[in-house]
C-alpha positions as CSV (number, residue, x, y, z in Angstrom):
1,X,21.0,13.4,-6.3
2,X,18.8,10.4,-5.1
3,X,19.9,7.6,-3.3
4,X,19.9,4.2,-4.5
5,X,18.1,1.9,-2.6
6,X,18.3,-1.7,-2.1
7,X,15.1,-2.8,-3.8
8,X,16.2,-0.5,-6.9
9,X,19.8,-2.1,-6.6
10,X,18.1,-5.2,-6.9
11,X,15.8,-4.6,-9.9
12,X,18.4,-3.0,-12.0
13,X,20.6,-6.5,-11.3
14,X,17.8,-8.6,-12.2
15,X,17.1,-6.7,-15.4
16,X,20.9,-7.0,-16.3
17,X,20.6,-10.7,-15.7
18,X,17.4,-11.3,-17.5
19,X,19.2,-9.6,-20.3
20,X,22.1,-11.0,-20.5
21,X,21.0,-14.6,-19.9
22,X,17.2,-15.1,-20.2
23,X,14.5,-14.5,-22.4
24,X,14.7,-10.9,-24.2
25,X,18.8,-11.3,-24.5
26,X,21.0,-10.7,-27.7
27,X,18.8,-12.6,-30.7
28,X,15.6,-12.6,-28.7
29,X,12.5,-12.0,-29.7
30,X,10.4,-11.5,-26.7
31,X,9.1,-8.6,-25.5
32,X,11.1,-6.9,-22.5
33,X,7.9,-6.0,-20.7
34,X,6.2,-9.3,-20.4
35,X,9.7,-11.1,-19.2
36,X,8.9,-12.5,-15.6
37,X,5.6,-13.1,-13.2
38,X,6.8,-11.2,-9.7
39,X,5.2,-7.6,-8.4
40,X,8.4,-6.1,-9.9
41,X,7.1,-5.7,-13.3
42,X,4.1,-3.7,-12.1
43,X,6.3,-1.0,-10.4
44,X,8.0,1.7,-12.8
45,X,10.1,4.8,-11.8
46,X,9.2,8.0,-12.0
47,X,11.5,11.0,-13.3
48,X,13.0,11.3,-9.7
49,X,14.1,7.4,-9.6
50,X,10.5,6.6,-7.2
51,X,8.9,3.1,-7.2
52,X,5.4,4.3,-9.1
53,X,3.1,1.2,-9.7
54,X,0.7,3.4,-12.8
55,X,-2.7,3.6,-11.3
56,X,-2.0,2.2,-7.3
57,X,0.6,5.2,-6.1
58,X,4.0,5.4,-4.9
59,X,5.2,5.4,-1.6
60,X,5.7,8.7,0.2
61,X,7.7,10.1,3.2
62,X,5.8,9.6,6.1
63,X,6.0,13.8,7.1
64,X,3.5,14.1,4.1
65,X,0.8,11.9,5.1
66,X,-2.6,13.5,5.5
67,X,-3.4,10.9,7.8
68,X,-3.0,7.2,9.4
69,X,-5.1,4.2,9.4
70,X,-4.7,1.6,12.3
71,X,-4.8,-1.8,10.7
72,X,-4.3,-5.0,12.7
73,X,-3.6,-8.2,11.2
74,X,-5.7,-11.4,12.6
75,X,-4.6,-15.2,12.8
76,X,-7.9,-15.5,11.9
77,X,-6.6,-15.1,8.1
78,X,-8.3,-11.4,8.1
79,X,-7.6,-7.6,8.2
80,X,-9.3,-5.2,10.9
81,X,-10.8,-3.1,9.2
82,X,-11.2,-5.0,5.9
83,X,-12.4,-2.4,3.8
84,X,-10.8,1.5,3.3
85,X,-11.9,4.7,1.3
86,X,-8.9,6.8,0.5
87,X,-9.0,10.0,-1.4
88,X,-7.3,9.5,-4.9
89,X,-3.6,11.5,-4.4
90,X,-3.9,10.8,-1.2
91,X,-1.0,10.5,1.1
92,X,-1.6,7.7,3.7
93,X,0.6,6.1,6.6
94,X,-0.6,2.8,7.4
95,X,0.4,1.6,10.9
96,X,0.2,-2.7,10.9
97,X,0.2,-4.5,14.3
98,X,0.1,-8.4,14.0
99,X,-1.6,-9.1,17.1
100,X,-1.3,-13.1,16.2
101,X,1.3,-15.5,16.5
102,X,2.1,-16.1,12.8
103,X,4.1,-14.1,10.6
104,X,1.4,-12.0,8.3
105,X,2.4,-9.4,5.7
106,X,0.9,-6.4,4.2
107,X,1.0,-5.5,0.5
108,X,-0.1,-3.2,-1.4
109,X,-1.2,-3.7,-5.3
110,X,-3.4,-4.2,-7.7
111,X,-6.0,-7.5,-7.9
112,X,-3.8,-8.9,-11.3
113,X,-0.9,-7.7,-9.1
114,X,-1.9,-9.6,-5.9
115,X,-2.9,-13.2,-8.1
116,X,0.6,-13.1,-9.4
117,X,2.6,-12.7,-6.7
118,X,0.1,-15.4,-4.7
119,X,1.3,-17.5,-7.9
120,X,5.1,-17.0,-6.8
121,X,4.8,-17.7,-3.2
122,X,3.0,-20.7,-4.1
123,X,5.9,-21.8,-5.8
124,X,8.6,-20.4,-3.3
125,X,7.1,-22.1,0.0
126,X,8.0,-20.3,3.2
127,X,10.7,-18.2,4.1
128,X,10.5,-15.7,1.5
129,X,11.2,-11.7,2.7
130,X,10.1,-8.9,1.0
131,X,12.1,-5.2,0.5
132,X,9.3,-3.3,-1.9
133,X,7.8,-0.4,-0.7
134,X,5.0,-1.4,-0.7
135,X,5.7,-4.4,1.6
136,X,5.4,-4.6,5.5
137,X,6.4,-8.2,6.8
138,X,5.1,-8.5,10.2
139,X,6.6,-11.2,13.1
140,X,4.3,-11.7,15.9
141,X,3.8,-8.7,18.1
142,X,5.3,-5.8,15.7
143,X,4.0,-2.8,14.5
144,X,5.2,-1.3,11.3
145,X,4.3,1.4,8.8
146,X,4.2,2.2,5.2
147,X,3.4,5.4,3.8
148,X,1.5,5.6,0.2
149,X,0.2,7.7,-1.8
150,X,-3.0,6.8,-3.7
151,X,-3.2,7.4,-7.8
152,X,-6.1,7.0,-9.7
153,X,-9.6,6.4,-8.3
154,X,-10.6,2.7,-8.5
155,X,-9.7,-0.5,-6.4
156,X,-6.4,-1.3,-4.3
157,X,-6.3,-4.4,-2.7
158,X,-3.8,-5.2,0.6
159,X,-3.2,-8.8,0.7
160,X,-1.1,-11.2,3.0
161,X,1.0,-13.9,0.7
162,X,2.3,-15.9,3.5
163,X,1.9,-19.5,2.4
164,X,-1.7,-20.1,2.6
165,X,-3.2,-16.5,4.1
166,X,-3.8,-14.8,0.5
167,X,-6.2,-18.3,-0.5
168,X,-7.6,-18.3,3.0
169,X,-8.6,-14.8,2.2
170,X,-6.6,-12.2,4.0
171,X,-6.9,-9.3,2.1
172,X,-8.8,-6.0,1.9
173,X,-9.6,-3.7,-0.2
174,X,-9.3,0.3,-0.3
175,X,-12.0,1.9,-2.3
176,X,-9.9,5.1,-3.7
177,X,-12.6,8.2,-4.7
């Protein structure tokens, strides 16, 4: 039997909530799947209880990974390197240093996934922290690293939503094959 973890223990509470008190509860005639903006509603679980976001991936244990990228992240409002080719399926640890002295982040998604959650923080201010799995926040000076595996061929875009970064342009993109 899986494990729960926190950021499933979390989304199962906020789907209680949002239908018990918000749009989509008893009488209601909205549809469940377009109830909220965040990155939540683009990640769905797969038969084993996994995060899956359809067409992106879903993280992976890091003892699977075919190989790892060294990415840095730049005050400068940028990624080293910017641009990635992945093989679609994949398995990929990505090790994040923040070499700068502001906080920076690294997410994984999907471009409509990455406006909507730039939406959000825009909204939130500072201070938010992320616990998805696909979510590395960096302080100044760490190193951290998520492990992913890549889905369908196509775009996946790694993005920084710190107040400001994502509109000053950090992000990059990985080019899956």
């Amino acid at each position: 039997m899986r494990r729960l973890t926190r950021p499933m223990v979390a989304m199962a509470a906020a789907v209680l909530v949002l239908t018990a008190c918000g749009p989509g509860g008893p009488g209601s005639t909205a549809d469940p799947a377009t109830i909220g903006s965040d990155n939540h509603r683009a990640m769905d679980e797969d038969e084993h209880g996994d995060m899956v976001m359809p067409g992106v991936g879903e993280p992976a244990d890091a003892a699977d990974a075919d190989r790892t990228i060294d990415l840095t992240t730049l005050d400068t409002m940028a990624y080293d390197p910017a641009t990635i080719t992945v093989e679609a399926g994949e398995t990929i640890t990505f090790s994040v240093t923040n070499t700068g002295e502001a906080v920076h982040e690294f997410i994984l998604g999907d471009q409509a996934m990455q406006d909507e959650h730039a939406e959000e923080m825009a909204d939130m201010g500072s201070g938010m922290v992320h616990d998805e799995p696909n979510t590395l926040t960096l302080p100044p000076g760490e190193t951290k690293e998520l492990t992913w595996r890549f889905g369908d061929a196509g775009t996946v875009i790694y993005a920084c939503h710190q107040p400001g970064h994502y509109q000053a342009g950090m992000r990059g993109e990985i080019t899956v094959g």
